[in-house]
C-alpha positions in Angstrom: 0.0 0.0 0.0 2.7 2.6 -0.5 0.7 4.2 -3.0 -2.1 4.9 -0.6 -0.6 8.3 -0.1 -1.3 9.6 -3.4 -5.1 10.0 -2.4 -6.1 9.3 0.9 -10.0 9.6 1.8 -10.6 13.1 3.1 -8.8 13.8 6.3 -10.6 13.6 9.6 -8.8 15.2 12.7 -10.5 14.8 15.8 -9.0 11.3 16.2 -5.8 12.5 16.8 -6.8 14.1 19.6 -6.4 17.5 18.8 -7.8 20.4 21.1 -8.9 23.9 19.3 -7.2 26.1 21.2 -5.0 29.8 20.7 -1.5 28.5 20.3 1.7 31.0 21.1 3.7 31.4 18.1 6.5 29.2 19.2 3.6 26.3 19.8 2.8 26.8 16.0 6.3 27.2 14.6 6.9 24.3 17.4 4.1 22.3 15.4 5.1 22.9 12.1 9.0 21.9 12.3 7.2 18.6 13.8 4.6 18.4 11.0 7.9 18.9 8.4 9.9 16.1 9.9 6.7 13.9 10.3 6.5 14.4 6.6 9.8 13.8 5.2 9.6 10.4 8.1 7.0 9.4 5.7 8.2 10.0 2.4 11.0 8.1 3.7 9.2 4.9 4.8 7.1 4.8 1.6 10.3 5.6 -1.0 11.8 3.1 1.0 9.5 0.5 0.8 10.1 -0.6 -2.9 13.7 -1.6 -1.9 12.2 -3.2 1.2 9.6 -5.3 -0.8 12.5 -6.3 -3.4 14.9 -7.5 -1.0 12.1 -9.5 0.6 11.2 -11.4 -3.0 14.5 -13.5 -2.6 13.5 -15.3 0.0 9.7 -14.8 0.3 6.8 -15.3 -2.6 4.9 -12.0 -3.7 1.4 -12.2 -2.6 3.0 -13.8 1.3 4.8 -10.8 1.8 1.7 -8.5 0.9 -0.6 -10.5 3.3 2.5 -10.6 6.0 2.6 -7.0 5.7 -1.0 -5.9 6.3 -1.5 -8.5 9.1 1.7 -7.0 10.8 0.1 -3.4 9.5 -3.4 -3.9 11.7 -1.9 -5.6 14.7 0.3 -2.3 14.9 -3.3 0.2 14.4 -4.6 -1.9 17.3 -3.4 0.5 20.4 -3.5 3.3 18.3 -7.1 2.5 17.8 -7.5 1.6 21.6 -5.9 4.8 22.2 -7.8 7.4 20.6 -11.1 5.3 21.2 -12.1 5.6 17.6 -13.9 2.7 15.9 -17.1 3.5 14.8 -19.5 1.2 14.0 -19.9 -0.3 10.2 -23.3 0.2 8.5 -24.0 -2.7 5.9 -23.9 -0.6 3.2 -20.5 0.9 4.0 -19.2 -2.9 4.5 -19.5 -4.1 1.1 -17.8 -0.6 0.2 -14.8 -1.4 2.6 -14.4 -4.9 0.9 -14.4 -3.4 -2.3 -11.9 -0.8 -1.7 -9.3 -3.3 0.3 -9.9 -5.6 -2.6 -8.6 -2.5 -5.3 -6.1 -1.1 -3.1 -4.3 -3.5 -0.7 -5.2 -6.8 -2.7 -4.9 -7.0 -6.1 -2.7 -3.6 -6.2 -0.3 -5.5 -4.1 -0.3 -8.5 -5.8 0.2 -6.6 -9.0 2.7 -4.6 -7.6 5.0 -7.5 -5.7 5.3 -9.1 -8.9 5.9 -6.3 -11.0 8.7 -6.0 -8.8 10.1 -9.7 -9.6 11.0 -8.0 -13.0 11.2 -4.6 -13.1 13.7 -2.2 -10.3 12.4 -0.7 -7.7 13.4 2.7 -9.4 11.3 2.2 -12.7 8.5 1.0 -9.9 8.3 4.3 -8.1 8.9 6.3 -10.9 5.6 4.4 -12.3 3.4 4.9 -9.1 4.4 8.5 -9.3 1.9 9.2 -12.0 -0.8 8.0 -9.5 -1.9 11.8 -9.1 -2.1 12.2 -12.9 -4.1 8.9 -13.9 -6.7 9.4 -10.8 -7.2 13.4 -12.1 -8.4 11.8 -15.8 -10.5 9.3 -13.7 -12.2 11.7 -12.2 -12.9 13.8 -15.1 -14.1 10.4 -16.8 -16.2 10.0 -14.0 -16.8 12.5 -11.9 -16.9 15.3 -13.6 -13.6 16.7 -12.9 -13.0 20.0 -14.5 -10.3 20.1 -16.6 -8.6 23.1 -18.1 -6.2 23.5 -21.2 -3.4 23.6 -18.8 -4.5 20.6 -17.2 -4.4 18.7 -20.3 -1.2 19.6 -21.1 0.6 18.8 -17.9 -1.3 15.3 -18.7 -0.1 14.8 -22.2 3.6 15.4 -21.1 3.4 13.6 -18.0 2.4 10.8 -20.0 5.5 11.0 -22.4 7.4 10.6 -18.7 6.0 7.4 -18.1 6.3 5.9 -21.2 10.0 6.7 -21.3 10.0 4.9 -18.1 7.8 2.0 -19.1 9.8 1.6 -22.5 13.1 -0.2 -22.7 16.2 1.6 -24.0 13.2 3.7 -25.8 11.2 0.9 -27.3 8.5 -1.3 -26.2 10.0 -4.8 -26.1 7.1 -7.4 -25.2 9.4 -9.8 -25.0 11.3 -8.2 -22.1 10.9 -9.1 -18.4 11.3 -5.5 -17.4 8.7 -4.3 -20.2 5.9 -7.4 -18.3 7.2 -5.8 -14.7 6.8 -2.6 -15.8 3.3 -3.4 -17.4 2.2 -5.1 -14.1 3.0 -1.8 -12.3 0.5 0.2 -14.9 -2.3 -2.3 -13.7 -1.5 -1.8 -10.1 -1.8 1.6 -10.7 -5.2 1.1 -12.5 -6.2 -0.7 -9.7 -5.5 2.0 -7.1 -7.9 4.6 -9.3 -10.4 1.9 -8.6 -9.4 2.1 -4.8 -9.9 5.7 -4.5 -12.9 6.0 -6.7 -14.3 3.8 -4.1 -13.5 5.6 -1.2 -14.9 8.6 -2.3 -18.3 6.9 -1.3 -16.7 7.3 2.6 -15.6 10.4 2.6 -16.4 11.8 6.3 -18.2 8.8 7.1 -15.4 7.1 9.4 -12.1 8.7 10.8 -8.8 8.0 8.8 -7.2 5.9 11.0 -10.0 3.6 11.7 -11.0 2.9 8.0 -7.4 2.3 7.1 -7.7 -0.4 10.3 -10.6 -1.6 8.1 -9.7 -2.1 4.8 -6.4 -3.6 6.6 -8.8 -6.2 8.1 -10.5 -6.7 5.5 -7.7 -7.0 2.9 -6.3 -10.0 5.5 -9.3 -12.4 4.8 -9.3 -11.2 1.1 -5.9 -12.3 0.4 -6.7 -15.9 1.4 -7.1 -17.5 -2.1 -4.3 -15.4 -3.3 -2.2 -16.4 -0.9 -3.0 -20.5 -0.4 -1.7 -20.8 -4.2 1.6 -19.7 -3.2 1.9 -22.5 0.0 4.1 -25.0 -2.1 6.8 -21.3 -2.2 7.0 -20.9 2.1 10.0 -20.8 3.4 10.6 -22.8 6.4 10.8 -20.2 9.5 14.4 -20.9 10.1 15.3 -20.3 6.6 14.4 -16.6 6.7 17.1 -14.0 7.4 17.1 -11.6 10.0 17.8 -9.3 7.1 14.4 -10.2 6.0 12.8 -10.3 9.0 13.5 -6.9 9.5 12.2 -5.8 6.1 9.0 -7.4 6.4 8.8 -5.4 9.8 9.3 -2.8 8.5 6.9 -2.7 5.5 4.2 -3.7 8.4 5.0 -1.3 11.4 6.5 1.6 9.5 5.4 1.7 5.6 1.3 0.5 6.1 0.5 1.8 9.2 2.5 4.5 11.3 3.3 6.2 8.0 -0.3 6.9 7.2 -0.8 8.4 11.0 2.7 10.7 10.5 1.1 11.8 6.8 -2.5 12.6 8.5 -1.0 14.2 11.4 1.4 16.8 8.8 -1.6 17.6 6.5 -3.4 19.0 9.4 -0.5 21.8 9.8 0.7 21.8 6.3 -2.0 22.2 4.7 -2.6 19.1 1.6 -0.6 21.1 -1.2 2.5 21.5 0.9 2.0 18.0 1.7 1.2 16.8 -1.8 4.5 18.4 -2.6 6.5 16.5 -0.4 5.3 13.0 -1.6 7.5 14.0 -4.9 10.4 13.1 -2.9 9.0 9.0 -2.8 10.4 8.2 -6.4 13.6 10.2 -5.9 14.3 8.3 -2.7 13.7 5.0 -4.2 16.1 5.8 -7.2 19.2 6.7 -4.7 18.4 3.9 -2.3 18.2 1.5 -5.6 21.2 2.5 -6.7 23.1 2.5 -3.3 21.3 -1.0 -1.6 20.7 -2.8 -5.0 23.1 -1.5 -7.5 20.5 -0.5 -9.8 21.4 1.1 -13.2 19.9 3.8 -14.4 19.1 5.0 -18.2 19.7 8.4 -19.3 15.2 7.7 -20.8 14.5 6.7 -17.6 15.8 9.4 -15.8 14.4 12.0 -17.7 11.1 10.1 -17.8 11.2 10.2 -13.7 11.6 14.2 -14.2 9.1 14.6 -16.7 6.5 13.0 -14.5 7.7 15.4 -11.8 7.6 18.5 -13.4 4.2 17.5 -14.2 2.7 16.7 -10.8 5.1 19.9 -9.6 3.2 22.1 -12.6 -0.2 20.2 -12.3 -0.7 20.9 -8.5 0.1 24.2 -8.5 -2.8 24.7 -11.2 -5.0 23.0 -9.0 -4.6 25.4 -5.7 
């Protein structure tokens, strides 16, 4: 789920506990040095994650380590939850919603996105998920009316140059390539996760963030059954897991699907969700550095202009949009 950040349901406060109260202006600069470091902690995590996930794959099948990871990801939202004492009730209605919306975005986006991963790098992965923001706006104009301007449509039309030099392989589209079927499997993952948040837009304001993350995390875990059964015959036996791995798959679980979301909803409230949205263009960049350094990817002179194509998009594009 480290794409969840791209478009999160609307963000409800009063679960974290905040008081409305006139704060000195060393609370609020105080506040917004935390709200700054709680943001970079996340970009962090979720840049991280892809070399995380990767390192995983050598000892663990794809869909396990999805399913590992939410069930580590809602035992960890459990004393947050107890905490803050917010759990409402699920309506029938909004249960079939919350299946549907862990199915999209934690399910099938993961296992599209795990074994993307077997054949693509983690760098041409991020750079891929990073024109999220860019294939939900043409979503929404399909379906929801969206408004879209000139400028709009141009920011679109060159952010989609970015990913296919990206997407392509030393500039063409080689079918035959294992890279090209990763890269592919990351564009359906991606699909997938329009679906996700064109579902959550029926619960908007109907349930705090933090407990319908805890849901679709829930819900995702008994989802991932059939998914992840086909893969028994692939389990490592638990001694022949590494503590190197071990640690990874911790911290995709603690860190990248569950306290990352609570440091993101906690810096929107003081940054404000364009400041924030601007941040989450660090993810890719981190991911390419860390790819190179951990897993001595290589980088093409396409790819890298791609990756700053589909950033000076996003860059231009949300500036449009304040």
């Amino acid at each position: 789920m480290a794409s969840a950040i791209y478009h999160l349901p609307k963000v409800q406060y009063h679960w974290f506990g905040a008081r409305h109260q006139v704060k000195s202006i060393d609370e609020q600069r105080r506040e917004h040095y935390l709200a700054l470091l709680l943001m970079v902690l996340a970009s962090l995590c979720w840049g991280l994650s892809f070399i995380s996930t990767k390192i995983i794959l050598a000892e663990i099948p794809p869909v396990t380590i999805a399913f590992l990871r939410q069930f580590i990801a809602a035992v960890t939202l459990i004393p947050l939850i107890a905490y803050t004492h917010e759990l409402p009730r699920i309506t029938r209605r909004d249960l079939t919603i919350i299946a549907s919306s862990g199915l999209f975005g934690i399910v099938l986006y993961s296992v599209l996105e795990n074994n993307g991963l077997q054949y693509t790098t983690a760098s041409n992965a991020s750079m891929i998920v990073a024109a999220l923001p860019i294939t939900t706006l043409i979503s929404e104009a399909l379906f929801f009316r969206q408004k879209v301007n000139a400028k709009m449509v141009f920011c679109l039309l060159i952010s989609m140059i970015g990913v296919w030099l990206v997407v392509s392989v030393n500039g063409r589209l080689d079918l035959s390539s294992a890279r090209f079927y990763g890269n592919l499997l990351m564009v359906w993952a991606m699909i997938c996760w329009v679906a996700y948040t064109s579902t959550n837009r029926q619960l908007d304001n109907s349930y705090p963030s933090i407990a319908l993350i805890f849901y679709q995390s829930v819900a995702s875990i008994f989802l991932f059954v059939p998914f992840v059964i086909q893969e028994a015959g692939r389990w490592p036996a638990p001694s022949d897991v590494s503590a190197a791995v071990l640690a990874n798959l911790v911290f995709l679980g603690v860190f990248c699907s569950a306290l990352a979301y609570v440091f993101y909803v906690r810096a929107v409230k003081s940054l404000g969700a364009t400041i924030s949205a601007a941040f989450l263009n660090l993810i890719p960049v981190i991911t390419v550095v860390a790819g190179y350094i951990v897993l001595q990817e290589d980088l093409m002179g396409e790819q890298i202009l791609g990756m700053a194509i589909i950033m000076a998009s996003i860059f231009a594009l949300n500036r449009i949009m304040r």
